[in-house]
MARSE-97102 format. One record per residue (C-alpha): chain; x, y, z; residue in three letters. Coordinates in nm, 3 decimals. Layout:
BEGIN
- chain  east  north  up  resn
- A  X  Y  Z  ala
...
% end
This chain:
BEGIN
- chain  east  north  up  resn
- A  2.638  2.436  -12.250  unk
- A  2.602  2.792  -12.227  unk
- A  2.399  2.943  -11.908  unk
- A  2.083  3.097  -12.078  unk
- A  2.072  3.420  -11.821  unk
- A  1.711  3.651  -11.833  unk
- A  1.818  3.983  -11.977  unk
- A  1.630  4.320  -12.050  unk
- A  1.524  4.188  -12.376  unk
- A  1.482  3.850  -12.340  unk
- A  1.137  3.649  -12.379  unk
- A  1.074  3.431  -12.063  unk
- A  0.841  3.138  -11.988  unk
- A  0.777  3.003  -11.613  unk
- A  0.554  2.843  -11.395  unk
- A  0.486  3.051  -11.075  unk
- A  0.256  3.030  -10.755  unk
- A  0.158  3.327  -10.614  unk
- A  0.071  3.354  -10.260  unk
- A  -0.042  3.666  -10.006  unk
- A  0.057  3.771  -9.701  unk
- A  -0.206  3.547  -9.521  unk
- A  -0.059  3.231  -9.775  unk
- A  -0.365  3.244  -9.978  unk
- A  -0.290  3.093  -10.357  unk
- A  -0.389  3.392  -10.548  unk
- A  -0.262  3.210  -10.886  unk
- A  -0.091  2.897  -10.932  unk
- A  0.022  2.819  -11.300  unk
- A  0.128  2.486  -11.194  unk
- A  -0.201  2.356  -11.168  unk
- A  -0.319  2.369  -11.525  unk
- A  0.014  2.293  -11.623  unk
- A  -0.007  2.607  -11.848  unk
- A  0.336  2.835  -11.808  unk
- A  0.370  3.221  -11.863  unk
- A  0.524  3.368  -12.138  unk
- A  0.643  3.714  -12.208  unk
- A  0.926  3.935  -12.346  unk
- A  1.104  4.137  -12.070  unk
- A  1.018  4.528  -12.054  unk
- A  0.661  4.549  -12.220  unk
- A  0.499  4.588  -11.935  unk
- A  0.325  4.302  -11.892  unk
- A  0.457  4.200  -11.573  unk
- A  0.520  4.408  -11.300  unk
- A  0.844  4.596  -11.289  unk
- A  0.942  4.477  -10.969  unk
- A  0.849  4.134  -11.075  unk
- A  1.108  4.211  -11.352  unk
- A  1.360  4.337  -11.187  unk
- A  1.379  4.047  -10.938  unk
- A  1.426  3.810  -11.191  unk
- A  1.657  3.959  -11.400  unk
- A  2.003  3.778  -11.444  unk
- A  1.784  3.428  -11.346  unk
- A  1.925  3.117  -11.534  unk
- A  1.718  2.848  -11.759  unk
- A  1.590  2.611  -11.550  unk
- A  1.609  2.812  -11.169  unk
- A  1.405  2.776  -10.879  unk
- A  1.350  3.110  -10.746  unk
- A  1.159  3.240  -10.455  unk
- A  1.108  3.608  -10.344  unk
- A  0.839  3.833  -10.139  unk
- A  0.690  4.205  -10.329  unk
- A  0.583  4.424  -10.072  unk
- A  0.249  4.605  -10.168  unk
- A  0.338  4.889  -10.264  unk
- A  0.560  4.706  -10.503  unk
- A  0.245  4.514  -10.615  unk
- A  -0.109  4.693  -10.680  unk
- A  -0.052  4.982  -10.399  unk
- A  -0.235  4.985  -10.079  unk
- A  -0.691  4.929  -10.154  unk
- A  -0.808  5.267  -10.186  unk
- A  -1.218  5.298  -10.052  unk
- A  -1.260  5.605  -10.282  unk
- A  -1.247  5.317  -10.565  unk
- A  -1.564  5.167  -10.468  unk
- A  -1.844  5.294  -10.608  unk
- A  -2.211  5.240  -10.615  unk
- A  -2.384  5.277  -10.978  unk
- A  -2.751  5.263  -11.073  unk
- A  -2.828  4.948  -11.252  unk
- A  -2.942  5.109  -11.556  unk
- A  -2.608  5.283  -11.583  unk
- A  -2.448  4.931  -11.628  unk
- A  -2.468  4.623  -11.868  unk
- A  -2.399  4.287  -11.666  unk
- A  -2.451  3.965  -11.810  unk
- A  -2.699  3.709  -11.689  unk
- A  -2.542  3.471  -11.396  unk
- A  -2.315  3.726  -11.308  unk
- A  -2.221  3.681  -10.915  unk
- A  -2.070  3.868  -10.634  unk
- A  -1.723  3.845  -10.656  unk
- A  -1.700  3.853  -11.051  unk
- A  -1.482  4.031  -11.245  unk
- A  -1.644  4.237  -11.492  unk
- A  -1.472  4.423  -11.808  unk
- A  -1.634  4.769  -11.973  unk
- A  -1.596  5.058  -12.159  unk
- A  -1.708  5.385  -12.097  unk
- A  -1.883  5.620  -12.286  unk
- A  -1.635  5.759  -12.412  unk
- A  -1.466  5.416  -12.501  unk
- A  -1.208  5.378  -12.198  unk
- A  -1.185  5.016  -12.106  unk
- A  -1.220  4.904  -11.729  unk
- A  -1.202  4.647  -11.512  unk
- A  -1.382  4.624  -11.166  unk
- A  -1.537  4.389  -10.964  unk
- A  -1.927  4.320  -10.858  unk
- A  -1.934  4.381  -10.497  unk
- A  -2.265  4.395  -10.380  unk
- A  -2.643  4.394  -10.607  unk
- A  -2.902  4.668  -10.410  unk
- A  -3.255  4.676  -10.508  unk
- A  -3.174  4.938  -10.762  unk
- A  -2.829  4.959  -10.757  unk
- A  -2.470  4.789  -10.783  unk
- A  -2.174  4.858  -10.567  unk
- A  -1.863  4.800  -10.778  unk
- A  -1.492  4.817  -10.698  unk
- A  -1.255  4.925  -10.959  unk
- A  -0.926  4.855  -10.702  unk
- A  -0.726  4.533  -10.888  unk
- A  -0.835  4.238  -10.707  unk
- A  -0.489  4.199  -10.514  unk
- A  -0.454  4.558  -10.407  unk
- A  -0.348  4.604  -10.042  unk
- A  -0.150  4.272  -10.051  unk
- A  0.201  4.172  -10.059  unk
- A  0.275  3.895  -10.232  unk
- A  0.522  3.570  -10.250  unk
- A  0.596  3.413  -10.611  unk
- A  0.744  3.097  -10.643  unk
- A  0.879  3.032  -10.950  unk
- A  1.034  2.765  -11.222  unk
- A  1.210  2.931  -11.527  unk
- A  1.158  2.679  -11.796  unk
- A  1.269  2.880  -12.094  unk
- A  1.461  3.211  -12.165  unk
- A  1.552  3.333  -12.500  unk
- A  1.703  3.651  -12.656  unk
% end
């Protein structure tokens, strides 16, 4: 049987675990028994994350650390920002901690997260939720193909 090795162009589908540098799960595909798929080089996945796996077989058990900067970068303050709440739509039920999607004005999409509700305003922060971390994935390659 021929090795099935993951190359720039191949489409790859694992289960991982994902854990930070204090070996907090930050995502564990395992769990709902739901794998990731995705084709190598669309930027889906980081490109570290890429490059470390690259050459992987079918079937391999692979572990290996990302250093932050490697990851989402170092958590920048300036990227926490407090908003009136006029200026923002949130949905009913929406709690501290929640990640909420937008668009600007002028249609740009974002991401941030609800970090504190004031009297009259909102404090949001736009870093991505594992910025500042390094991170450990543990992974199964179930599938690879070209």
């Amino acid at each position: 049987m021929i090795e099935k090795k993951i190359s720039e162009k191949s489409k790859v589908k694992f289960h991982y675990k994902v854990t930070d540098q204090n070996n907090n799960i930050r995502d564990n595909t395992y769990k709902d028994l739901q794998p990731i798929e995705f084709k190598m080089g669309e930027g889906v996945m980081l490109p570290s994350f890429e490059k470390n796996i690259l050459g992987l077989t079918e079937g391999s058990l692979y572990k290996f650390n990302l250093p932050k900067e490697e990851c989402y970068g170092n958590y920048n303050e300036e990227l926490v920002i407090e908003l009136e709440k006029n200026k923002i739509d949130l949905d009913e039920g929406i709690q501290i901690g929640s990640q909420i999607k937008g668009e600007t004005p002028e249609g740009k999409k974002f991401n941030c997260t609800l970090k504190e509700v004031k009297k009259e305003t909102v404090v949001l922060d736009f870093n991505h939720p594992l910025a500042g971390n390094s991170l450990t994935f543990d992974l199964e390659i179930i599938n690879v193909k070209e």
